[in-house]
C-alpha positions as CSV (number, residue, x, y, z in Angstrom):
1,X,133.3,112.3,61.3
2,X,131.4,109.2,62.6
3,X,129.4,106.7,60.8
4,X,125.3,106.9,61.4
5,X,126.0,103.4,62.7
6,X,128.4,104.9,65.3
7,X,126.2,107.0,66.2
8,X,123.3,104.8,66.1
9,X,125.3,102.1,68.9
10,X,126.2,105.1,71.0
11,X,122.7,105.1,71.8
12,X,122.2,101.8,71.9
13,X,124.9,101.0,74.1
14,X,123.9,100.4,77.8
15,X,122.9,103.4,80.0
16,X,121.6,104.2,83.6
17,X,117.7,104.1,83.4
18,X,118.0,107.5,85.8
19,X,119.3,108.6,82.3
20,X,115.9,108.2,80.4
21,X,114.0,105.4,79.0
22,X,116.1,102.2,79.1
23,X,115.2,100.5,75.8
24,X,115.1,102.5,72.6
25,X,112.6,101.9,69.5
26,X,113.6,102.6,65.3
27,X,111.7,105.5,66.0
28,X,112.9,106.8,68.8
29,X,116.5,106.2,67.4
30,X,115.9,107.9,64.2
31,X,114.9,111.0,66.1
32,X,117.8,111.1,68.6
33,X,120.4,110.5,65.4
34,X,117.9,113.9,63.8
35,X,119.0,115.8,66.8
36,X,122.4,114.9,67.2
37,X,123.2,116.0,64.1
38,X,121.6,119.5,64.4
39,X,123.5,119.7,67.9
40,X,126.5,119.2,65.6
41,X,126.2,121.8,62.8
42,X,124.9,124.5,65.5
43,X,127.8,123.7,68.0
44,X,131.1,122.7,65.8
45,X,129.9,123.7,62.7
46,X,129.9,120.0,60.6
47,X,128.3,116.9,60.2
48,X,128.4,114.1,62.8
49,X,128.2,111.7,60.3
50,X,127.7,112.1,56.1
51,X,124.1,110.5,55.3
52,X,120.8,112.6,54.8
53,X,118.1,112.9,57.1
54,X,115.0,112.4,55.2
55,X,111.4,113.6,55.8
56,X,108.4,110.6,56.6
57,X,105.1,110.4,58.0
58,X,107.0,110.2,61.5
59,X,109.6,112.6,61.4
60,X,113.0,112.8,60.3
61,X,114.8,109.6,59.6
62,X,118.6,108.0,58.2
63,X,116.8,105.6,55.8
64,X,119.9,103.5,56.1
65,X,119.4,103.2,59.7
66,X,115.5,102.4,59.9
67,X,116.4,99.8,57.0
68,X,118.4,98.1,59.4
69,X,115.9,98.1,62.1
70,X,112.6,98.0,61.0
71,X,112.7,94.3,61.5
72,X,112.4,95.1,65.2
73,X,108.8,97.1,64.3
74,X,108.2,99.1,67.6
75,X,110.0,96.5,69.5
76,X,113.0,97.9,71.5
77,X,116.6,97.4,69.8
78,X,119.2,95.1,70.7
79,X,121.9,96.7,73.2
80,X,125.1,97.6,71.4
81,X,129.0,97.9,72.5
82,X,131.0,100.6,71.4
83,X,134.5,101.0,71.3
84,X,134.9,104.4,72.8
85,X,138.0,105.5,71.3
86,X,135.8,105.8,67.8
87,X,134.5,108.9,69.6
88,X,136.4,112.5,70.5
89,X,135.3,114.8,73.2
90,X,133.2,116.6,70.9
91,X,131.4,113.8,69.5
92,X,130.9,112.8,73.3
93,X,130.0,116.0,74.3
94,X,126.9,115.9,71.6
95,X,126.1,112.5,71.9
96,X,125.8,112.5,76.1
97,X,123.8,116.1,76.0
98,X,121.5,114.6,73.1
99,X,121.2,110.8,75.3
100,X,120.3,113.7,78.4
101,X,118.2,116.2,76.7
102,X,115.9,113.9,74.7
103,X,117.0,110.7,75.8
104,X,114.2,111.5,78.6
105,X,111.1,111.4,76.2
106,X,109.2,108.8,74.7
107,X,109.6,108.0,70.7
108,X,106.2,109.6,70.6
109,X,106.8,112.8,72.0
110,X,110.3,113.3,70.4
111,X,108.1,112.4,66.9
112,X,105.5,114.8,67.7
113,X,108.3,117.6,68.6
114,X,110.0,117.2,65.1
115,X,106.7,117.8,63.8
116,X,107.3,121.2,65.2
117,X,110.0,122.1,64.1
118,X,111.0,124.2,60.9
119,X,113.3,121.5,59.4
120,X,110.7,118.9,59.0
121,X,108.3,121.2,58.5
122,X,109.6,123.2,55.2
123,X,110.6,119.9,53.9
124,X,108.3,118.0,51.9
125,X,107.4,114.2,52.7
126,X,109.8,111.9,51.3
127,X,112.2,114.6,50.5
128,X,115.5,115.0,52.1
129,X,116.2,117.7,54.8
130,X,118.4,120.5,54.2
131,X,121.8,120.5,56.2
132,X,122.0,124.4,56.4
133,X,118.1,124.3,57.2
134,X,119.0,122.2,60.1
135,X,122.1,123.7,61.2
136,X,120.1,127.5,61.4
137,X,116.8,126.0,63.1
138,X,119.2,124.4,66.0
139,X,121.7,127.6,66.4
140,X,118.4,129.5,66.7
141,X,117.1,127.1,69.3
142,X,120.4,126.5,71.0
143,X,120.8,130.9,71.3
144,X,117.1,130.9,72.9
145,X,117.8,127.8,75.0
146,X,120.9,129.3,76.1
147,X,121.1,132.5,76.3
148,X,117.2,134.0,77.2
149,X,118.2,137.2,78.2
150,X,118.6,140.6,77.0
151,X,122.3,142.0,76.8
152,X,121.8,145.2,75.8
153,X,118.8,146.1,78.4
154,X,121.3,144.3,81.3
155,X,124.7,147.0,79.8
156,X,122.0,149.6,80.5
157,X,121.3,148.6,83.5
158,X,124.7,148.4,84.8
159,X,126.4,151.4,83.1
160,X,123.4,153.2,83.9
161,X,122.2,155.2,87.1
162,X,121.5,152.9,89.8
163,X,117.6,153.0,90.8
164,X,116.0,152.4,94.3
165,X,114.1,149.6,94.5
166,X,110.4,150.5,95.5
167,X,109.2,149.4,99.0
168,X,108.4,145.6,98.4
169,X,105.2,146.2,101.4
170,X,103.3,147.9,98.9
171,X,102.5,144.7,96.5
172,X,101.2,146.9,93.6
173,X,103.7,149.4,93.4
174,X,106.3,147.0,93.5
175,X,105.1,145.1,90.6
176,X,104.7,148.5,88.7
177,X,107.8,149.1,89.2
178,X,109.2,145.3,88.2
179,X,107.3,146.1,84.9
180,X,108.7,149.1,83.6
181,X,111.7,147.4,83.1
């Protein structure tokens, strides 16, 4: 398991700006360490690193973390260095798809799409989210992100008879036939 702090650098250590936004607020970190962690129960199953993710006015935040940063108000953070043999191929697996996934959006957006979401949303404000609360909401997410299709309709399809597609001239009866399925 990491520290929040080595978790916090990783995202504060230098990246391409094709990556996402260059510079990276309190806020904006705060959110990024929020999904990380739910990447980590959903994919491996534990915590990436021990503290609580606690509910504000903005979202989800390690009050640790913002207590070391809110200095820096909305101003971006300072750049970090990171030793990168603190971090194993699964941390680096969660930490690059969470820097590529949400990296991307602006502290704003990722504040407004926590607000969304059941974690912060069953928690009460200055309470602390719930780890198995977390880890359920992002399996669910990661299943319909992932895997958005039916598997028992496509077994059907293939153990069952064949059918002829319709003439794809006749616009309407094509789409009919599209539908039924």
């Amino acid at each position: 398991m990491l520290s929040v702090r080595d978790v916090a650098d990783f995202f504060l250590s230098p990246v391409d700006e094709e990556d996402g936004e260059a510079t990276i607020s309190n806020l904006k970190l705060q959110k990024l360490l929020y999904y990380a962690q739910g990447y980590s129960l959903a994919l491996f199953g534990q915590k990436l690193f021990d503290e609580n993710i606690s509910c504000w006015t903005h979202g989800p935040v390690v009050e640790s973390i913002y207590h070391q940063f809110k200095i820096y108000g909305s101003s971006p953070l300072p750049v970090a260095h990171i030793e990168m043999n603190k971090y194993n191929d699964e941390h680096l697996y969660i930490l690059n798809r969470v820097r590529r996934e949400y990296g991307q959006f602006t502290a704003w957006k990722l504040r407004d799409m926590t607000h969304e979401e059941l974690p912060y949303l069953s928690t009460p404000n200055g309470g602390v989210i719930n780890t198995a609360c977390i880890k359920e909401f992002f399996i669910n997410k990661l299943s319909n992100d992932n895997f958005n299709f039916d598997l028992e309709r496509m077994k059907k399809r293939v153990e069952g008879d064949f059918v002829k597609m319709p003439d794809t001239q006749d616009k309407d009866s094509f789409m009919q036939w599209v539908k039924s399925f």
